[in-house]
N, CA, C and O of each residue as an XYZ file, in Angstrom:
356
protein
N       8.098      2.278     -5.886
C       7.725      3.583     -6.362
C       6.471      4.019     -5.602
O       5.706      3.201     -5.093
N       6.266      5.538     -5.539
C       5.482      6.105     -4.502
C       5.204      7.666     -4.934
O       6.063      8.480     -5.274
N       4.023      7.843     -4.852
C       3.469      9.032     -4.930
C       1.574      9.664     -4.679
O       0.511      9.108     -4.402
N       1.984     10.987     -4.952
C       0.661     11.340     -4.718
C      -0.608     11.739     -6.123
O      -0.594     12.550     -7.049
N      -1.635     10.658     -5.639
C      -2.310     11.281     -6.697
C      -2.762     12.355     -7.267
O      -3.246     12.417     -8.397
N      -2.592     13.389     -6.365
C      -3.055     14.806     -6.389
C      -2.393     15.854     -7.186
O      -2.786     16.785     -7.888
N      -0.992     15.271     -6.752
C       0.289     16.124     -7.893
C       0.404     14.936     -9.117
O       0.477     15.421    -10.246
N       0.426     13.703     -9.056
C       1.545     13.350    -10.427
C      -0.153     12.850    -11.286
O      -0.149     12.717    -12.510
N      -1.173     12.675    -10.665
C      -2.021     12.485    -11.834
C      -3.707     13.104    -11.740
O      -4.758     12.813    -12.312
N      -3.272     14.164    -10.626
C      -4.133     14.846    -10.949
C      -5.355     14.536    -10.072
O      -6.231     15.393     -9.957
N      -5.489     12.965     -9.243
C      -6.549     12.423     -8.537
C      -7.223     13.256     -7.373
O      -6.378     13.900     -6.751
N      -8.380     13.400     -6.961
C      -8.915     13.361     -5.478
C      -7.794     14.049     -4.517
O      -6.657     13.672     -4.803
N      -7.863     14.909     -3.516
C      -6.862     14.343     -2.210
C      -6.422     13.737     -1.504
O      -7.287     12.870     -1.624
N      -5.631     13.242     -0.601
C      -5.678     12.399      0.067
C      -5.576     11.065     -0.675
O      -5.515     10.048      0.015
N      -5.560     11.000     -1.512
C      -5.041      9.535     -2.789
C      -3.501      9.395     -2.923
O      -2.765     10.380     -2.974
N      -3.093      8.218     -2.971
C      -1.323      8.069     -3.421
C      -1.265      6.432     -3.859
O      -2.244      5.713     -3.662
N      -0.587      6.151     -4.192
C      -0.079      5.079     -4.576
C       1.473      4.617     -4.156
O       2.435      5.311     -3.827
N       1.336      3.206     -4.296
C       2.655      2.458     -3.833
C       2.638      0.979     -4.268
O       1.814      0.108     -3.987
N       4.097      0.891     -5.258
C       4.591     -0.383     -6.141
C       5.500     -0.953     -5.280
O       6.571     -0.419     -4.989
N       5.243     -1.675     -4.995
C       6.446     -3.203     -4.446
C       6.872     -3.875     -5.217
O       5.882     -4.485     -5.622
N       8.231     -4.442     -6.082
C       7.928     -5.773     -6.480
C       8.084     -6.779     -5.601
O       8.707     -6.755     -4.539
N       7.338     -7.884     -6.217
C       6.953     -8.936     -5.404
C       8.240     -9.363     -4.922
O       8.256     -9.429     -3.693
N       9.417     -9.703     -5.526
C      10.540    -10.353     -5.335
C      11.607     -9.282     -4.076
O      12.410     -9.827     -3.319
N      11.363     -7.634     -4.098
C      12.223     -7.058     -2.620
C      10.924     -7.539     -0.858
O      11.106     -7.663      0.354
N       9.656     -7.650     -1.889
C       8.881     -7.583     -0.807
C       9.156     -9.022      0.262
O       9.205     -9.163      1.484
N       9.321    -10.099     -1.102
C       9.678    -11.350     -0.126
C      11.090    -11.537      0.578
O      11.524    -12.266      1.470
N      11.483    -10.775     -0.045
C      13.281    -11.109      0.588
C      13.162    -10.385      1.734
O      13.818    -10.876      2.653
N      12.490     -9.278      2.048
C      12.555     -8.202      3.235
C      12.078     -8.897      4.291
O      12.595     -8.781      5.402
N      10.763     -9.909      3.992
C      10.426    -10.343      4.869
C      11.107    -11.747      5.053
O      11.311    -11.967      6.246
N      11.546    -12.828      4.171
C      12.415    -13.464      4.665
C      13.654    -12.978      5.512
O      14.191    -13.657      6.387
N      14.089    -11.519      5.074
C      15.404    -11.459      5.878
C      15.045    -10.818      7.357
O      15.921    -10.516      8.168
N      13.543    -10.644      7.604
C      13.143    -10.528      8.907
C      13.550     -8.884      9.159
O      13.848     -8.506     10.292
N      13.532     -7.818      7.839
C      13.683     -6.563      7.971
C      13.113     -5.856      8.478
O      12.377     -6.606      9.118
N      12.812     -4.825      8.752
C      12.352     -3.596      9.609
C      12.078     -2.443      9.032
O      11.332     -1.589      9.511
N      12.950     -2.333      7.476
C      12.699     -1.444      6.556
C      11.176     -1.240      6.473
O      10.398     -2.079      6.928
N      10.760     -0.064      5.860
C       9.711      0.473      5.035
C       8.427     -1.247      4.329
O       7.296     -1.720      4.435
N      10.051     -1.501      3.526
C       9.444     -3.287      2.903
C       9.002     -4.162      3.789
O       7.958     -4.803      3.667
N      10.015     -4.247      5.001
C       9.637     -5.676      5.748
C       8.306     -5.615      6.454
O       7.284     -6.256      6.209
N       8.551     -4.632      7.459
C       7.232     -4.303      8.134
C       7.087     -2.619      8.298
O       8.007     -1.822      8.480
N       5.306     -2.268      8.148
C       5.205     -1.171      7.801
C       5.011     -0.698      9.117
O       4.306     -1.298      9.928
N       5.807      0.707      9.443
C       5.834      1.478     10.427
C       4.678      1.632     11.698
O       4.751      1.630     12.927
N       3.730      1.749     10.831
C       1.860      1.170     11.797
C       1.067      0.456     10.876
O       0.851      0.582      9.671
N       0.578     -0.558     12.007
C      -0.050     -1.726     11.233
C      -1.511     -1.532     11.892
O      -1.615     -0.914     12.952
N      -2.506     -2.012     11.314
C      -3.482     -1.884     11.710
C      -4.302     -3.682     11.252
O      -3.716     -4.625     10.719
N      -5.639     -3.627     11.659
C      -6.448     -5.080     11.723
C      -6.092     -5.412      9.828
O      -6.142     -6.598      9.503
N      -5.838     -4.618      8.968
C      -5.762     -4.922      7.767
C      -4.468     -5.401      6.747
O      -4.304     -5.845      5.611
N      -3.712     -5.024      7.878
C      -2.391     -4.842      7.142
C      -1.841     -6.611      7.572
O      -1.142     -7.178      6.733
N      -2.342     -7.645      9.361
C      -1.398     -8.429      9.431
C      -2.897     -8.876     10.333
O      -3.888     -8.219     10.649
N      -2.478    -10.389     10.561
C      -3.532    -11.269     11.834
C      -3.109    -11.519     12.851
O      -1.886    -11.401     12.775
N      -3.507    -11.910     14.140
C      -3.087    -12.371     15.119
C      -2.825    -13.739     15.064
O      -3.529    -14.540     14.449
N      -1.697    -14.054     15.777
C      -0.940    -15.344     15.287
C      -1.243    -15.970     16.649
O      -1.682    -17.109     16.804
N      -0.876    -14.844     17.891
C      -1.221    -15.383     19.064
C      -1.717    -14.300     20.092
O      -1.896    -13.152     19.686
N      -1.907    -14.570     21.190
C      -2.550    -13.147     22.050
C      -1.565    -11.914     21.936
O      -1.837    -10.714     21.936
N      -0.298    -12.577     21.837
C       1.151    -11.528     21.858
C       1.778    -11.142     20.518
O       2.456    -10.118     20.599
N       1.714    -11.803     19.086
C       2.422    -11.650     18.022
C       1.294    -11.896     17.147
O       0.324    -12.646     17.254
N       1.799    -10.770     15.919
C       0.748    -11.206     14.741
C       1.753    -11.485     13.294
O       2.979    -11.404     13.369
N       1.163    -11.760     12.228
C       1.908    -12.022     10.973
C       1.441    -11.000      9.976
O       0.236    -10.753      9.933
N       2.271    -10.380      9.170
C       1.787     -9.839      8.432
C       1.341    -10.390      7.104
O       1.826    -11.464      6.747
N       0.532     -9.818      6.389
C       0.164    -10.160      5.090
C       1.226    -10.434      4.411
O       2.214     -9.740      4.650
N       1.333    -11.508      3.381
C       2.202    -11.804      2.467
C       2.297    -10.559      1.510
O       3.418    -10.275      1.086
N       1.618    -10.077      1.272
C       1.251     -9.482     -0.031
C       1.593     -7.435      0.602
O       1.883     -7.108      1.753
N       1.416     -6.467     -0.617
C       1.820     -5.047     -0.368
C       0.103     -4.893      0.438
O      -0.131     -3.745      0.815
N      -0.743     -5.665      0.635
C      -2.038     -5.218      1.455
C      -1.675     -4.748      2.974
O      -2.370     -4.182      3.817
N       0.015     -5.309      3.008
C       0.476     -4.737      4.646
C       0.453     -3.501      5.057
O       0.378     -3.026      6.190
N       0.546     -2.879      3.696
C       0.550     -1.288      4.053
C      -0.684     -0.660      3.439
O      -0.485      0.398      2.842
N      -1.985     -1.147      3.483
C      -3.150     -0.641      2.902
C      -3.730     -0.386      4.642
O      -3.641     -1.278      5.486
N      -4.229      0.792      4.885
C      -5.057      1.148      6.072
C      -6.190      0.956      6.207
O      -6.832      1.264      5.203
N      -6.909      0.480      7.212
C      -8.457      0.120      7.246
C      -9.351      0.859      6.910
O     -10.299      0.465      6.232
N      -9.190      2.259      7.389
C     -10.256      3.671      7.060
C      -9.571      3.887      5.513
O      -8.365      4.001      5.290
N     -10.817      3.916      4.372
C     -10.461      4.066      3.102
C     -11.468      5.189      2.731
O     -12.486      5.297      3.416
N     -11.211      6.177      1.511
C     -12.098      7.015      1.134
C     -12.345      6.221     -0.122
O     -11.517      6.227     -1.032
N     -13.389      5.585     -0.185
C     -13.956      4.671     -1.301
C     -14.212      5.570     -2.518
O     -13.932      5.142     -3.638
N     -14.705      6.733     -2.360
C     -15.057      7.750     -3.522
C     -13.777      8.187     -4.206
O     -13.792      8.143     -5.436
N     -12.436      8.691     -3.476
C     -11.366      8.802     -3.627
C     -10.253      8.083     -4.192
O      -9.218      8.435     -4.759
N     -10.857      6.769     -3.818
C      -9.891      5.885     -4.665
C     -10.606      5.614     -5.783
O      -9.846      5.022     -6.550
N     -11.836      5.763     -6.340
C     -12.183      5.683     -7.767
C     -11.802      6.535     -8.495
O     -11.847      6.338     -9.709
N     -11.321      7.715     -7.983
C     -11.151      8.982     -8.316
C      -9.795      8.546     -8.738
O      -9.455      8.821     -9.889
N      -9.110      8.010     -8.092
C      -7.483      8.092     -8.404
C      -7.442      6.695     -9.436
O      -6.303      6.401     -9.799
N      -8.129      6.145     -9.752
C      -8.530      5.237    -10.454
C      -9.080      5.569    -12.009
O      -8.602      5.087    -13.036
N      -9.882      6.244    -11.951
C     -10.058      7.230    -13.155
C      -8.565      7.857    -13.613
O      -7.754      7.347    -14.387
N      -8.484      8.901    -13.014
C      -7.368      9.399    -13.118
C      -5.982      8.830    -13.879
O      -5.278      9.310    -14.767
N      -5.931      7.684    -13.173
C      -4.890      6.831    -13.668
C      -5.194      6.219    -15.257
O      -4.292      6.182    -16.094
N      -6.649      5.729    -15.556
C      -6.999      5.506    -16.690
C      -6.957      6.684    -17.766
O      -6.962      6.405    -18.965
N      -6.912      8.158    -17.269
C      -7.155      9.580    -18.419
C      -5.808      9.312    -18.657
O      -5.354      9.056    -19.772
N      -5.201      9.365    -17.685
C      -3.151      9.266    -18.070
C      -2.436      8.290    -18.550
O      -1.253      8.492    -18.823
N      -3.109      6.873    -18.769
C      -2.635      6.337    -19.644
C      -3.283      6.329    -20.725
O      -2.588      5.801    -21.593
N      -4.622      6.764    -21.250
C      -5.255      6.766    -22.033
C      -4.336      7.870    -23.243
O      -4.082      7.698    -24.435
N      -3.994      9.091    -22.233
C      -3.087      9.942    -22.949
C      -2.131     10.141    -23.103
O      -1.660     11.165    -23.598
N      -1.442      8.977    -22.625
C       0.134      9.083    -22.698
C       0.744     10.031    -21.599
O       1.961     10.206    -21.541
């Protein structure tokens, strides 16, 4: 699941969110996919490591698709946000 904080809860701009479960995330990458799941379209120093001068690995975890440049103010914002909307149903 995927969206923007701006429309579905109201957050900051430039805020969104994204749910993996753990169990499509590992199969994608066991099955060595290419999808969205397996590996994310651009990777950057945060998303995977260098394995060797030529190949890197990606993160086990959904941090594969987190980008290095973050708006730190923005994601508290969408963080709040998320707490008013469950606070209120």
């Amino acid at each position: 699941a995927c969206g923007t904080g701006r429309k579905w809860l109201r957050a900051p701009r430039g805020t969104g969110f994204l749910y993996v479960r753990r169990r499509a995330l590992d199969e994608a990458t066991r099955s060595g996919s290419t999808s969205l799941f397996g590996e994310p379209p651009l990777i950057d120093h945060s998303g995977a490591v260098w394995s060797t001068p030529d190949s890197y690995t990606l993160l086990p975890d959904a941090k594969r698709f987190e980008m290095w440049e973050a708006d730190e103010a923005a994601r508290h914002g969408l963080e709040a946000a998320a707490v008013v909307c469950r606070a209120t149903g």
